[in-house]
DSSP file (Angstrom, degrees, kcal/mol; ACC not computed):
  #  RESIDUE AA STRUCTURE BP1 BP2  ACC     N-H-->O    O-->H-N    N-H-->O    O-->H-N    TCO  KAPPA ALPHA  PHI   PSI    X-CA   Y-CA   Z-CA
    1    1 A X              0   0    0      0, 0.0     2,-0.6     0, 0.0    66,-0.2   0.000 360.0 360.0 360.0 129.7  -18.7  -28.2   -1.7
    2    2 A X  B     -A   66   0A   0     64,-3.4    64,-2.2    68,-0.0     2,-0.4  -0.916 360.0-161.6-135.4 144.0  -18.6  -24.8   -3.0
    3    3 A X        +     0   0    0     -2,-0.6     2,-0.4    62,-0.2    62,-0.2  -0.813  11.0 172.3-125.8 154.2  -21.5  -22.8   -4.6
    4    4 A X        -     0   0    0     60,-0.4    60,-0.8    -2,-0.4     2,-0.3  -0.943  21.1-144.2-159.0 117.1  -21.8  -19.7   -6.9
    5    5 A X  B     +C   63   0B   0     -2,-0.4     2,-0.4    58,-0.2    58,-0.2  -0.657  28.8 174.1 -80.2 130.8  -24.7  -17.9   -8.8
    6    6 A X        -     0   0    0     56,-1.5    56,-0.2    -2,-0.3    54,-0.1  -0.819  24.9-117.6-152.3 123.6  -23.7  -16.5  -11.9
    7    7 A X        -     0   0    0     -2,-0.4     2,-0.6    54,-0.2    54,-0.3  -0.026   9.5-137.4 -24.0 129.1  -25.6  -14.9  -14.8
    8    8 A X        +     0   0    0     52,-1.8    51,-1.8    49,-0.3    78,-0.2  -0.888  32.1 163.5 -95.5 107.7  -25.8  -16.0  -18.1
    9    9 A X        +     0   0    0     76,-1.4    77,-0.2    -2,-0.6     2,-0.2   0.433  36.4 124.0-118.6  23.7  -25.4  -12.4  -20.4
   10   10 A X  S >  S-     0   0    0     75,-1.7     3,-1.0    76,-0.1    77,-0.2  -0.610  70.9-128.9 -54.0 133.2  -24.6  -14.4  -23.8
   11   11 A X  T 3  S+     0   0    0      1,-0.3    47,-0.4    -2,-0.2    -1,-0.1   0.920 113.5  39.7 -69.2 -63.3  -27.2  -13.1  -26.4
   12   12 A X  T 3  S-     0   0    0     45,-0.1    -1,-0.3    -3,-0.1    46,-0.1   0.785 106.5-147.0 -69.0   0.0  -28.3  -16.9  -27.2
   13   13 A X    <   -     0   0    0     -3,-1.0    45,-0.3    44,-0.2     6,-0.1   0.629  64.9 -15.4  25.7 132.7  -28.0  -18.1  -22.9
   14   14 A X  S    S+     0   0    0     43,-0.2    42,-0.3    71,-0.1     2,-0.3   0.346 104.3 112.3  70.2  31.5  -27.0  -21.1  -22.4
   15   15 A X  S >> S-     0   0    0     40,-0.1     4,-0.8     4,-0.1     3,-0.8  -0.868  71.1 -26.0-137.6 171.3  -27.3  -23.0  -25.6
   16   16 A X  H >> S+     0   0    0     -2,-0.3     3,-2.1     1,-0.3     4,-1.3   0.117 131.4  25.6  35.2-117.1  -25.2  -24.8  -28.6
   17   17 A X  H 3> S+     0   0    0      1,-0.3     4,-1.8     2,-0.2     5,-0.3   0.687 134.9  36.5 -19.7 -62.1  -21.7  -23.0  -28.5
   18   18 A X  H <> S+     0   0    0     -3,-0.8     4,-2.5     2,-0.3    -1,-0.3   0.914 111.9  54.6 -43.2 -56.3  -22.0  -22.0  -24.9
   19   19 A X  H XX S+     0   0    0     -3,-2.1     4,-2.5    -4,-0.8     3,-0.7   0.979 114.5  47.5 -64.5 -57.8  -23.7  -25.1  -23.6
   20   20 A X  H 3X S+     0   0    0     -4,-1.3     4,-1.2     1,-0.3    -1,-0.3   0.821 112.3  44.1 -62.7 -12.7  -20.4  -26.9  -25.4
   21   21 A X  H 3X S+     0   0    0     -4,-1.8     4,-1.6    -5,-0.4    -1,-0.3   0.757 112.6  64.6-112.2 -26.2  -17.5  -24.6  -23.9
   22   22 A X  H <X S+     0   0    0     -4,-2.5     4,-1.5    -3,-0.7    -2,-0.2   0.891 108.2  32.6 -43.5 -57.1  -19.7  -25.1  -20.5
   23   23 A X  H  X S+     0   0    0     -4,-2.5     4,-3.2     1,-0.2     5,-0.3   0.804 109.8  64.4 -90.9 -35.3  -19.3  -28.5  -20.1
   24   24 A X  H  < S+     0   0    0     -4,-1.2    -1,-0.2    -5,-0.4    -2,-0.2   0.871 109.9  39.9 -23.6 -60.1  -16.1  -28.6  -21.5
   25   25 A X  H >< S+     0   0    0     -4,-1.6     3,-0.8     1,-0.2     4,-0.5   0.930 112.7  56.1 -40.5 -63.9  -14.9  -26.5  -18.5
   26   26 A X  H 3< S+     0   0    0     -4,-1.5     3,-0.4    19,-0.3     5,-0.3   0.815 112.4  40.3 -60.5 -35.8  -17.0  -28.3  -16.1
   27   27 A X  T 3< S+     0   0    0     -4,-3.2    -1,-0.3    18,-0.3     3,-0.2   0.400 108.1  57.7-104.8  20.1  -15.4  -31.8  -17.0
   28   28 A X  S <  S+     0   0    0     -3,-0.8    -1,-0.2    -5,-0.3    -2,-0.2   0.449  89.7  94.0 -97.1  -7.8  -11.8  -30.7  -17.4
   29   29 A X  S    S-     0   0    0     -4,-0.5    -1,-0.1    -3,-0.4    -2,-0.1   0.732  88.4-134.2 -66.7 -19.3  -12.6  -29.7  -14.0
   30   30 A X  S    S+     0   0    0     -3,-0.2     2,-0.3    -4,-0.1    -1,-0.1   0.228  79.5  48.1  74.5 -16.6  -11.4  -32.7  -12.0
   31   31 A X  S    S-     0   0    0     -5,-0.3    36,-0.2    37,-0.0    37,-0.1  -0.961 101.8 -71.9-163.4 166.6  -14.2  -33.1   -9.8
   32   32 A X        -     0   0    0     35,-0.3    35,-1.9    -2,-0.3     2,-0.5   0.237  47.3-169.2 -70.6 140.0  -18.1  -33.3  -10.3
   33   33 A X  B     -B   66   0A   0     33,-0.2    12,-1.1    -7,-0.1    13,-0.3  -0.878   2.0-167.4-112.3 149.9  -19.5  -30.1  -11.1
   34   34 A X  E     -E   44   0C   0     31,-3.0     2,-0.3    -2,-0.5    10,-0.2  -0.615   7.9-163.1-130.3-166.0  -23.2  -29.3  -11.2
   35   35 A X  E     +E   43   0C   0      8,-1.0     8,-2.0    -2,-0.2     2,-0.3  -0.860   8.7 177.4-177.9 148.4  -25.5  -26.6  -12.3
   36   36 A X  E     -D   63   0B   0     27,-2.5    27,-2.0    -2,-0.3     2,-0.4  -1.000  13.7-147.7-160.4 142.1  -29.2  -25.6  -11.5
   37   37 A X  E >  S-D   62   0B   0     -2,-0.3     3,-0.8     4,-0.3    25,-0.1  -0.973  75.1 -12.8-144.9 136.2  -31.9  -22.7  -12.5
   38   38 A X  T 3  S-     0   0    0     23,-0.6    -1,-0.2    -2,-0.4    24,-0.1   0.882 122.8 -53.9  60.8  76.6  -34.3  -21.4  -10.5
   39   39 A X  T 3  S+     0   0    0      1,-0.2    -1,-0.3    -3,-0.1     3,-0.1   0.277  94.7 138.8  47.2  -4.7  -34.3  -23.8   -7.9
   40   40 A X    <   -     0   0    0     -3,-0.8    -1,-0.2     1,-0.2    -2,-0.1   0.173  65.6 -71.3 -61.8-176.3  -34.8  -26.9  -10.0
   41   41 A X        -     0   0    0      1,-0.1     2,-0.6    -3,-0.1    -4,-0.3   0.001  62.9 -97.6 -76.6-177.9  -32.9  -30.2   -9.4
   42   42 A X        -     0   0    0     -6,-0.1     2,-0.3    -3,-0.1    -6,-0.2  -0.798  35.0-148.8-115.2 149.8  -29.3  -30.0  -10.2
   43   43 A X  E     -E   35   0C   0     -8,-2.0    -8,-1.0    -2,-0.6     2,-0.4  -0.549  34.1 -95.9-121.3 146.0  -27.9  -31.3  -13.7
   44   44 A X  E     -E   34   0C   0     -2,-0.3   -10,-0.2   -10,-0.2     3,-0.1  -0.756  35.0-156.9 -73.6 119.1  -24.2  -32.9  -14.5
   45   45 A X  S    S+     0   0    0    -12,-1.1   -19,-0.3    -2,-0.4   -18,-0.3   0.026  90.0  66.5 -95.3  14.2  -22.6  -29.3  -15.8
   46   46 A X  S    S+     0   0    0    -13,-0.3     2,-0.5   -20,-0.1    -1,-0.1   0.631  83.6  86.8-105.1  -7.7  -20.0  -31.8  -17.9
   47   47 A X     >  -     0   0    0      1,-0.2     4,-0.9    -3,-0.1   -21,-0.0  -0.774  65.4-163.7 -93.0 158.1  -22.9  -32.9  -20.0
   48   48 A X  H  > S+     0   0    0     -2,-0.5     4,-2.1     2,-0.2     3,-0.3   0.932  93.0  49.4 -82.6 -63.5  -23.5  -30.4  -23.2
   49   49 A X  H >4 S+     0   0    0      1,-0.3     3,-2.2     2,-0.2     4,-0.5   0.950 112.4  49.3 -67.0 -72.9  -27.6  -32.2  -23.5
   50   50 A X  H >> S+     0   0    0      1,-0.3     4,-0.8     2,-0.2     3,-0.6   0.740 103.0  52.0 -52.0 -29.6  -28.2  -31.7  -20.1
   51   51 A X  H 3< S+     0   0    0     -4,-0.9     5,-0.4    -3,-0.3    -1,-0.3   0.759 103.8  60.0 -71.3 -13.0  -27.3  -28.4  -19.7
   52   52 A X  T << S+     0   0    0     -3,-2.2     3,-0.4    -4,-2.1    -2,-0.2   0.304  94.4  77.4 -88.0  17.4  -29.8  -27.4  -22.9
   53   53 A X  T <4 S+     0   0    0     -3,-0.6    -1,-0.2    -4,-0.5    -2,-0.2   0.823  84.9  52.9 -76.3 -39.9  -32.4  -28.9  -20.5
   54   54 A X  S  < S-     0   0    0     -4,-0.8    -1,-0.2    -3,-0.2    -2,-0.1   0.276  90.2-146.3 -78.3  13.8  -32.6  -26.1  -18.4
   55   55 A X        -     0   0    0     -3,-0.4     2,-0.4     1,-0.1    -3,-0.1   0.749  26.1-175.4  40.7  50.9  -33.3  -23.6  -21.2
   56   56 A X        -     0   0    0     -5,-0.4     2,-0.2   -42,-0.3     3,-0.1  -0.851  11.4-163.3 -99.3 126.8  -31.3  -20.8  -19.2
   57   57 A X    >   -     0   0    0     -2,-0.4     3,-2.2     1,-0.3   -49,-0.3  -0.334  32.7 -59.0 -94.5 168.0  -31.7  -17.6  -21.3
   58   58 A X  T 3  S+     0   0    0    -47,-0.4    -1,-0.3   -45,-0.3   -49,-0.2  -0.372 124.9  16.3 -46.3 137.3  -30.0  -14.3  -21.5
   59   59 A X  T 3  S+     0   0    0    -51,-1.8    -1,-0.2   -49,-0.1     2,-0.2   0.356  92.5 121.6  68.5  -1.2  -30.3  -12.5  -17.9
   60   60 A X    <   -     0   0    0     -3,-2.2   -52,-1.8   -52,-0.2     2,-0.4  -0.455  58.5-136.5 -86.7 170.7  -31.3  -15.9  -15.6
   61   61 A X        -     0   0    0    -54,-0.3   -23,-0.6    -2,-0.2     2,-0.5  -0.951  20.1-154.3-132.5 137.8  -29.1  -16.4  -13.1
   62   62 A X  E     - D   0  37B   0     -2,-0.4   -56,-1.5   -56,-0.2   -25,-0.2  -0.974  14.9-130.5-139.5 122.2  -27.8  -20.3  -12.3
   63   63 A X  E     -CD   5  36B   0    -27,-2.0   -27,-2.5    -2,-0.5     2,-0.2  -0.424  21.1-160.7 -81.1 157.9  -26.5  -21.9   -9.5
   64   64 A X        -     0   0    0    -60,-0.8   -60,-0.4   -29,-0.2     2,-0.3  -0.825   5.2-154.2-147.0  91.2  -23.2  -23.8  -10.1
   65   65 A X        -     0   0    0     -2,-0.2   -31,-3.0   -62,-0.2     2,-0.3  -0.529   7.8-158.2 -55.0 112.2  -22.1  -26.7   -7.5
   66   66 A X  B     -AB   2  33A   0    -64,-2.2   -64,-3.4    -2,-0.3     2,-0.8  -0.961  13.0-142.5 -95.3 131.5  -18.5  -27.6   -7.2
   67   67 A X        +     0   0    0    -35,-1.9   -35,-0.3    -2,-0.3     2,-0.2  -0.549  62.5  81.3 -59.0  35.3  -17.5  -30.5   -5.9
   68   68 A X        -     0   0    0     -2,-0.8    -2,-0.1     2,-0.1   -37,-0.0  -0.856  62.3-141.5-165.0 157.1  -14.5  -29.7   -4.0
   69   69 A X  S    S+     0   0    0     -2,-0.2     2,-0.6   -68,-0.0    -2,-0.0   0.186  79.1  96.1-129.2  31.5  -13.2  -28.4   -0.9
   70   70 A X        -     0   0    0      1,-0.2    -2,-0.1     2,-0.1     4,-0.1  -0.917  54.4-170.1 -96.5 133.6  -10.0  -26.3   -2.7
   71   71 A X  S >> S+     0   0    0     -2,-0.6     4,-1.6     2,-0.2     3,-0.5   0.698  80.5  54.7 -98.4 -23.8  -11.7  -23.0   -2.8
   72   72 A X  H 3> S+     0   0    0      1,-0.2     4,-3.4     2,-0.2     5,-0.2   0.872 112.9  48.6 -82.8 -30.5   -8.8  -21.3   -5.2
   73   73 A X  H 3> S+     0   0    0      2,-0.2     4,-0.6     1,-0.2    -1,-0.2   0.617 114.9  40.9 -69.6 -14.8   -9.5  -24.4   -7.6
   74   74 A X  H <> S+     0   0    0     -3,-0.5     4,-0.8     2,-0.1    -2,-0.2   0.694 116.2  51.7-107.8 -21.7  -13.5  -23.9   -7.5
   75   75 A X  H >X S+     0   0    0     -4,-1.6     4,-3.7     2,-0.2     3,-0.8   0.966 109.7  45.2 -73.6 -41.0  -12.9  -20.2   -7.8
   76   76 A X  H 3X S+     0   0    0     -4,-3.4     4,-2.4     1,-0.2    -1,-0.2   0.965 118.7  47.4 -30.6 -53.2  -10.5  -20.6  -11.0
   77   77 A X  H 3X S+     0   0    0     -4,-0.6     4,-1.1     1,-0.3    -1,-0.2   0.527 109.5  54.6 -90.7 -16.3  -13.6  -23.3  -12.3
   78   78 A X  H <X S+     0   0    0     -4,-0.8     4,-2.4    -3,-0.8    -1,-0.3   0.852 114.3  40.5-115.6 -57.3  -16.0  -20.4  -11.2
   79   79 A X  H  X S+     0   0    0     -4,-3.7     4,-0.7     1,-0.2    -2,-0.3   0.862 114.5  49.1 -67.5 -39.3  -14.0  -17.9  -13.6
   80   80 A X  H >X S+     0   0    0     -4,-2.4     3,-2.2     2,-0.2     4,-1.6   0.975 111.1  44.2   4.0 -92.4  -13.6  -19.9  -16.1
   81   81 A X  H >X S+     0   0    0     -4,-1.1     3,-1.0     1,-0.3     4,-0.8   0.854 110.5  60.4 -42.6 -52.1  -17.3  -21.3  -16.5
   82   82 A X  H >< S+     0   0    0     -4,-2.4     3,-0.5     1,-0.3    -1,-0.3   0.825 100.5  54.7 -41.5 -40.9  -18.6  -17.3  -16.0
   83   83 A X  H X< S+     0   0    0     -3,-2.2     3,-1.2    -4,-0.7    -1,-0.3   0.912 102.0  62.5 -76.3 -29.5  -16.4  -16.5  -19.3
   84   84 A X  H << S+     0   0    0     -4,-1.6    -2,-0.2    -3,-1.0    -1,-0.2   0.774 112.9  34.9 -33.9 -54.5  -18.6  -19.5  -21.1
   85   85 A X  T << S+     0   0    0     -4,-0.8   -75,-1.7    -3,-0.5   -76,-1.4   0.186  94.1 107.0-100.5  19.6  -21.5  -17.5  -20.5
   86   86 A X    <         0   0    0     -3,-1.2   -76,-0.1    -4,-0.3   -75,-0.0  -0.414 360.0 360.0-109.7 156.4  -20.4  -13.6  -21.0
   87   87 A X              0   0    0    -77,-0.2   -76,-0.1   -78,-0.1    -3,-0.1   0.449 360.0 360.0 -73.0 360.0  -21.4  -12.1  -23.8
């Protein structure tokens, strides 16, 4: 299991466009990905609907759960998902 905080600094955070190219990532991924703000429970990061549950805005920071114990494959999925949210 490997875990990684990363910022949201997309102007809308976390929502439509983003929220789709998110989960997109996240289920191309090969194994279960997750995603959480501010301590809340942690959300399927392959679904589009669940990730516009968490409302995540411009400037929050969101933990992101991989499901894996290749660390150059969760760090690709780590870069990846971070370009999803960049402005």
């Amino acid at each position: 299991m490997q875990l990684r905080e990363l910022t949201v600094t997309a102007a809308v955070g976390l929502h439509a466009r983003p929220a789709a190219q998110f989960a997109e990532v996240a289920k191309a991924a090969g194994f279960p990905v997750e995603i959480s703000r501010d301590g809340t429970s942690f959300v399927n990061a392959a679904s589009p609907l669940r990730l516009l549950t968490l409302k995540v805005k411009q400037g929050e920071v969101i933990q992101v759960r991989a499901d894996t114990d290749d660390l150059s494959a969760a760090e690709a999925l780590f870069a990846r998902l971070a370009n999803c949210i960049a402005e």
